[in-house]
Phi, psi and omega in degrees: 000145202248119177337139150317146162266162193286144133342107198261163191255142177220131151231152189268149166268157199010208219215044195243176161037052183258053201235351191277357186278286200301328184298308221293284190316334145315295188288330175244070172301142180108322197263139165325091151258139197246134152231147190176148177221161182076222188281005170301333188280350166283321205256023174263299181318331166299044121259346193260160182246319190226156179224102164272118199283340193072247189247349180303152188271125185240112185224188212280316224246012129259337142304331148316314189287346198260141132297345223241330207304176190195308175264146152234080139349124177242130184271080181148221194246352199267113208224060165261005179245010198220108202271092202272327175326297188289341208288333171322283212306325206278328182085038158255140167297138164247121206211166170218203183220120174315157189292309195267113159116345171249012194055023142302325201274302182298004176257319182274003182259343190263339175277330188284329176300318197298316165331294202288316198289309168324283176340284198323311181277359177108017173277138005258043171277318184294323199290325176279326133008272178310297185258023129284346164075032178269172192301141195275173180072351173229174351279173147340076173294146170289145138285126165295327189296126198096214280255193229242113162294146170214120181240137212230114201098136201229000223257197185303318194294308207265000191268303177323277174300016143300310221265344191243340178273312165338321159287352159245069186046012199248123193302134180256128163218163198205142135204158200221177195304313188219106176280336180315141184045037169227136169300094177279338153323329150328294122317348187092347161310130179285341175182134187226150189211140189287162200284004157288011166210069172267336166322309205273006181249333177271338182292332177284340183292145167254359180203104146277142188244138191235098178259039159219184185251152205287106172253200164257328137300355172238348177301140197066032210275322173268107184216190188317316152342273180294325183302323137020249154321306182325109188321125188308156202035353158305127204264144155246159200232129153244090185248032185267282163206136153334294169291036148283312174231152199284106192298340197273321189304301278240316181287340181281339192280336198283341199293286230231018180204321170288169180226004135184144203259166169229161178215118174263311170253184197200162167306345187211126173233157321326163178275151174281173193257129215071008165331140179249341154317293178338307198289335204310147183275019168213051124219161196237149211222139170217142180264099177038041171274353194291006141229027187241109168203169181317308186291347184258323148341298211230049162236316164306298179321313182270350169282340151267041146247358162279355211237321154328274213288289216294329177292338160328269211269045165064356182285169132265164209261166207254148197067065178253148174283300184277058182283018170248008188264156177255064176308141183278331177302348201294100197079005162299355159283000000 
């Protein structure tokens, strides 16, 4: 006869991102959620079964406090926090949620247009313009249409945002890790290349997109160098990781050359307060929302709460990171 399944206890890392409890609780009625950060997150974990970290950093010696853990649940894609070598040895699952097919890659490609549109035209400097009373008609905005997108990364965030850029006239060039068997004409690209010729992408672009993820190869990928290369006034979009780009070039590229940055993420998230980056009038700062919209909630939402119930119910969970770990728990009902 086969056991009830358990109630399952979920903890969240901090006290950020707080639409994933209604969504989660939609999608999983019954399960238990704890949220705490810092050393609260020790003394919470001996209960818990799944931990979604958000932006908390997950390591061996909080995994180590729960007997219970099963899980490490990331809500989206990003696991550079998550010390996945031990949660294998510990036998905990490590699972994320694809960009593509839950309504992330499209929320966050719909955040990079508004951005590039935002630049172009002068957010946030016009808006304080505007409640300042300064003179109406300027400035002079960029229009996208006629000029050249360069999206660095292909995966879902950049096919998505091709796919939406494109309609505005706008010439697409791309490059990505591995081009073998992928169309870029599909999406709309005018020419895709592998990232060893990311030079020729950035001297040709008027709006760069940085869609991919924070490697050890890709950290710092943007530095004095590619700002450099970059066309005088040319904007850059970031909705990735921080650590993509080398934050002091980014602030010298901002004196006299770049023409405005946009950032969803960031080098220390939260950011401190009173940051003077934050202030530069052309860059626009958002806090790591480019993928938190309704639709993307609750496409996220049923792939973990789908990813509970199999860790539950003794299965692994679908999108494991850690496909050698050997749970003891694996069929225990």
């Amino acid at each position: 006869m086969k056991k009830p399944v358990e109630q399952p206890v979920v903890l969240i890392g901090g006290y950020h991102f707080t639409s994933i409890d209604s969504s989660l609780a939609h999608a999983l009625p019954g399960v238990k959620i704890i949220r705490a950060e810092g050393d609260e997150l020790f003394r919470c974990a001996d209960s818990v079964h799944v931990i979604i970290p958000t932006m908390t950093s997950v390591g061996e010696e909080l995994m180590k406090r729960s007997g219970r853990l099963r899980l490490v649940q990331q809500w989206g894609a990003g696991l550079e926090g998550v010390d996945i070598p031990n949660a294998t040895r510990l036998g905990v699952c490590v699972a994320n949620v694809p960009t593509r097919g839950t309504g992330n890659a499209e929320s966050v490609a719909e955040w990079c247009v508004m951005a590039a549109v935002a630049l172009g035209r002068g957010y946030p400097f016009v808006q304080e313009h505007v409640k300042q009373g300064g003179p109406w008609g300027i400035p002079c905005g960029m229009a996208l249409a006629g000029k050249t997108a360069g999206i660095v990364g292909i995966g879902g965030i950049g096919q998505e945002l091709a796919h939406r850029l494109k309609p505005f006239g706008m010439r697409l060039l791309g490059v990505k890790r591995n081009i073998r068997n992928f169309s870029g004409s599909q999406w709309g690209f005018d020419r895709v290349e592998e990232m060893d010729k990311l030079s020729g992408l950035l001297s040709e672009s008027d709006v760069v997109f940085l869609c991919l993820p924070l490697r050890k190869e890709t950290h710092l990928l943007i530095g004095e160098r590619e700002f450099f290369l970059m066309k005088k006034g040319a904007f850059l979009v970031n909705p990735s990781r921080g650590g993509l780009i080398d934050r002091t070039a980014l602030t010298n590229a901002l004196q006299d050359h770049l023409g405005g940055v946009a950032l969803d993420v960031f080098w220390e998230e939260p950011t401190k307060t009173g940051d003077s980056l934050y202030h530069h009038p052309r860059v626009l700062a958002t806090p790591h929302i480019a993928g938190v919209t309704d639709l993307s909630y609750e496409g996220i939402a049923c792939t973990v709460a789908q990813n509970i119930q199999c860790v539950m119910e003794g299965k692994l969970p679908y999108y494991l990171a850690n496909k050698q770990v050997s749970p003891s728990w694996i069929n225990a009902r």
